[in-house]
C-alpha positions as CSV (number, residue, x, y, z in Angstrom):
1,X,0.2,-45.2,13.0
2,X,1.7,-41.5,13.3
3,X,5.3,-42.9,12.5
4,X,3.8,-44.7,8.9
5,X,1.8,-40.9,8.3
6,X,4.8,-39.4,9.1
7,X,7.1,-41.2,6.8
8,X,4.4,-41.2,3.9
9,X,3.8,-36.8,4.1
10,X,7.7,-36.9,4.3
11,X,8.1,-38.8,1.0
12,X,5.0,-36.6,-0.3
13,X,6.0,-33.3,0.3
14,X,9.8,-33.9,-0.9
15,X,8.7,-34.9,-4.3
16,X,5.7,-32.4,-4.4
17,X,8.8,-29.5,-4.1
18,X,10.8,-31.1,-6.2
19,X,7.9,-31.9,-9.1
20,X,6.9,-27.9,-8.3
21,X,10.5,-26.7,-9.2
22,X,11.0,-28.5,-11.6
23,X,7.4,-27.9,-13.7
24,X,7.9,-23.9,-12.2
25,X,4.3,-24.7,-10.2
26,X,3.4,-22.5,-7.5
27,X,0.2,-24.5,-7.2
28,X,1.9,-27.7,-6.5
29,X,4.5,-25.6,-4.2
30,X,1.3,-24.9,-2.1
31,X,0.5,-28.1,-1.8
32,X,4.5,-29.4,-0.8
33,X,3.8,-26.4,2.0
34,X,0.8,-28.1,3.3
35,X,1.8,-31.7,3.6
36,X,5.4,-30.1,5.0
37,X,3.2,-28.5,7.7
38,X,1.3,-31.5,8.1
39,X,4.5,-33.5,8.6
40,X,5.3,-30.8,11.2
41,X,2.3,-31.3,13.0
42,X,2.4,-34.8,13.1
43,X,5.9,-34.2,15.3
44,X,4.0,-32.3,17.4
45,X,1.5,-34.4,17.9
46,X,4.2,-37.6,18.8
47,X,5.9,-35.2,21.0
48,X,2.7,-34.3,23.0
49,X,1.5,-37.6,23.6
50,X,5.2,-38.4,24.9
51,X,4.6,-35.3,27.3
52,X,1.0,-36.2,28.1
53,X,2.1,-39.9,29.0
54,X,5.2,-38.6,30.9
55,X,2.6,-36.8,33.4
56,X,2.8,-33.5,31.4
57,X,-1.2,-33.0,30.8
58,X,-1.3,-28.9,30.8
59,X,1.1,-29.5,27.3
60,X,-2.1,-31.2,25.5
61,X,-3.6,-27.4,25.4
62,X,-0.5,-25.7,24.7
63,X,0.8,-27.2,21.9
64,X,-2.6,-27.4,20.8
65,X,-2.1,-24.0,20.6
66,X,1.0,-23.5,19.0
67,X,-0.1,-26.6,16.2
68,X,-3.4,-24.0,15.2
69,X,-0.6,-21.1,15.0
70,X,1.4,-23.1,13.3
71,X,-1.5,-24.0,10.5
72,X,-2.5,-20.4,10.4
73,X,1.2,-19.5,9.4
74,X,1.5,-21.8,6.8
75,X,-2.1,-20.7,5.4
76,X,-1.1,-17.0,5.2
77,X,2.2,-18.0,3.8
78,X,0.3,-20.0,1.2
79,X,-1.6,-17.1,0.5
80,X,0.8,-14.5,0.1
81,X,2.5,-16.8,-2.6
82,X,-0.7,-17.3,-4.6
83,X,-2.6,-14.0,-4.1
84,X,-1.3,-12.5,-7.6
85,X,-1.9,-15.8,-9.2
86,X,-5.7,-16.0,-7.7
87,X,-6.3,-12.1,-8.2
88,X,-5.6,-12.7,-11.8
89,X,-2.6,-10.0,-11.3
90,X,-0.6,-8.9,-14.6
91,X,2.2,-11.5,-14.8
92,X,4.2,-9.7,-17.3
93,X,4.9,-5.9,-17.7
94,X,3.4,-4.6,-20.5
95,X,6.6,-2.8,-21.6
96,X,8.1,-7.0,-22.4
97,X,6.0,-7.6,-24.3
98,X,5.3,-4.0,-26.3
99,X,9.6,-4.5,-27.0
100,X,9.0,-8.1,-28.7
101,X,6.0,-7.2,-30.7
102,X,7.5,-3.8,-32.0
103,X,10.3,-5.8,-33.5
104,X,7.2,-8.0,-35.5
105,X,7.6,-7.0,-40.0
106,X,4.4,-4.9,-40.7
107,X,3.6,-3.8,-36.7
108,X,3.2,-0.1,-36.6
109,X,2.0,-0.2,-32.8
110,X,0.5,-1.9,-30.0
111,X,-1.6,-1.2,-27.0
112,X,-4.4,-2.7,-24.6
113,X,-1.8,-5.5,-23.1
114,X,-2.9,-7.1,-20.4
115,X,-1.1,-10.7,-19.5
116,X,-2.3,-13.3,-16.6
117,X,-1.6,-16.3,-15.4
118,X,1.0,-18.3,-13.6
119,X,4.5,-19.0,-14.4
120,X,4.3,-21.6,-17.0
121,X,1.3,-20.7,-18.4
122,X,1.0,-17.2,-19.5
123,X,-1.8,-15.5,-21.3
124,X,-1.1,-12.4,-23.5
125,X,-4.0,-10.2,-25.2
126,X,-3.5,-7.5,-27.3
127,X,-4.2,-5.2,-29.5
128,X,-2.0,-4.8,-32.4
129,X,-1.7,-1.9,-35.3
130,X,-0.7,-3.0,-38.9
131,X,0.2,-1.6,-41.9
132,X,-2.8,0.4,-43.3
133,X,-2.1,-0.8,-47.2
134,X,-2.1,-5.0,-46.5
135,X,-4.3,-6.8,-47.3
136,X,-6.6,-9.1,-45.0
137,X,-4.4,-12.1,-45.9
138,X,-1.0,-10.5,-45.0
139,X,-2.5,-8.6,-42.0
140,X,-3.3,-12.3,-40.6
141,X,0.5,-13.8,-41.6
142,X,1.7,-10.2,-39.2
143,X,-0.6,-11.5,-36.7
144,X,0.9,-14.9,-36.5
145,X,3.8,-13.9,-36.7
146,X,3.2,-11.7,-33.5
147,X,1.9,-14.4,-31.6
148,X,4.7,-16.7,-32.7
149,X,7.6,-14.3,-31.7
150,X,5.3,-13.6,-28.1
151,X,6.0,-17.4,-27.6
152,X,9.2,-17.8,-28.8
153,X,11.0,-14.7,-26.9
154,X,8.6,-14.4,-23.5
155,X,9.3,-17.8,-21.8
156,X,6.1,-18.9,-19.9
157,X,3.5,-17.4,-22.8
158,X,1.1,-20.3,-23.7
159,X,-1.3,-18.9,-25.3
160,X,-1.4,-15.0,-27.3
161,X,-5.3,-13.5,-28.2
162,X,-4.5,-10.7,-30.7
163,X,-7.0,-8.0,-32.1
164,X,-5.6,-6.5,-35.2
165,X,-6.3,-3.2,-35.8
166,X,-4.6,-0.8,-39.2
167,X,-2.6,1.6,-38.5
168,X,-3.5,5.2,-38.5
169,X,-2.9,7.1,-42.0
170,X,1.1,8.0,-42.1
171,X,1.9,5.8,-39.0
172,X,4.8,4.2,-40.1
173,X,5.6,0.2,-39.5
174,X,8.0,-2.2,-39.7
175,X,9.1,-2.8,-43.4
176,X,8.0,-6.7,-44.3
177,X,9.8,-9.2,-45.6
178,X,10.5,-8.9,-50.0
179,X,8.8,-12.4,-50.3
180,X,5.4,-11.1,-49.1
């Protein structure tokens, strides 16, 4: 029975790590870490009953040992991967995304960035200074376009929250487009 739930964990945690590379998950790379150490202490458990049975008794309680050790490590490993993730840590510098959005037609300024999430699925909010003289219409299209040029140039960003604010009288902006 150890042998088949050793084989099975082996096949599990190889395509968890690969599935977690591939889709940039640390989540699921926890989770390839965990069956890995399971697979691990399956071994150990194989090896000890060998020892046991071979008239080595005193081995039960020492690898015993070492398997909690061994599960402590991997949970503290786990940890430090995922403590940014789980302390809802910035995931971008501000300074990123401030160099995309200045580039934006009709941004004077931005400030109040604050990003979170995981790689692959970013969250950006903002606040975002526009042209004093547009109009509520073309203040919206500078938004959009904003969020769309956050998606396009950050990889990762999946979803933008902008607050759109006008600029302060004489702050200069980013000239717009001639067809707006």
């Amino acid at each position: 029975m150890l042998a088949l739930t050793l084989g099975v964990n082996l096949l599990v945690a190889n395509y968890e790590k690969r599935k977690a590379e591939q889709l940039g998950s640390p989540f699921l790379a926890s989770d390839a870490a965990h069956t890995s150490s399971d697979v691990l202490v399956t071994l150990g458990v194989i090896v000890t009953v060998g020892l046991v049975q071979a008239g080595y008794p005193m081995l039960d309680s020492v690898m015993a040992l070492g398997i909690a050790g061994f599960i402590a490590w991997t949970g503290v490993k786990v940890l430090r991967q995922n403590l940014r993730y789980l302390a809802d840590a910035a995931a971008l510098e501000p300074a990123a995304v401030e160099a995309v959005v200045l580039q934006v037609a009709g941004v004077a300024s931005t400030h109040k960035i604050r990003t979170r999430g995981g790689p692959g699925d970013i969250h950006v909010d903002l606040h975002v200074q526009v042209a004093r003289h547009l109009d509520v219409v073309t203040a919206h299209r500078v938004t959009h376009w904003v969020i769309d040029a956050i998606k396009q140039q950050i990889p990762g960003v999946t979803d933008v929250v902008v607050h759109t604010e006008p600029a302060e009288l004489g702050q200069a902006s980013n000239p717009l487009p001639p067809e707006v």
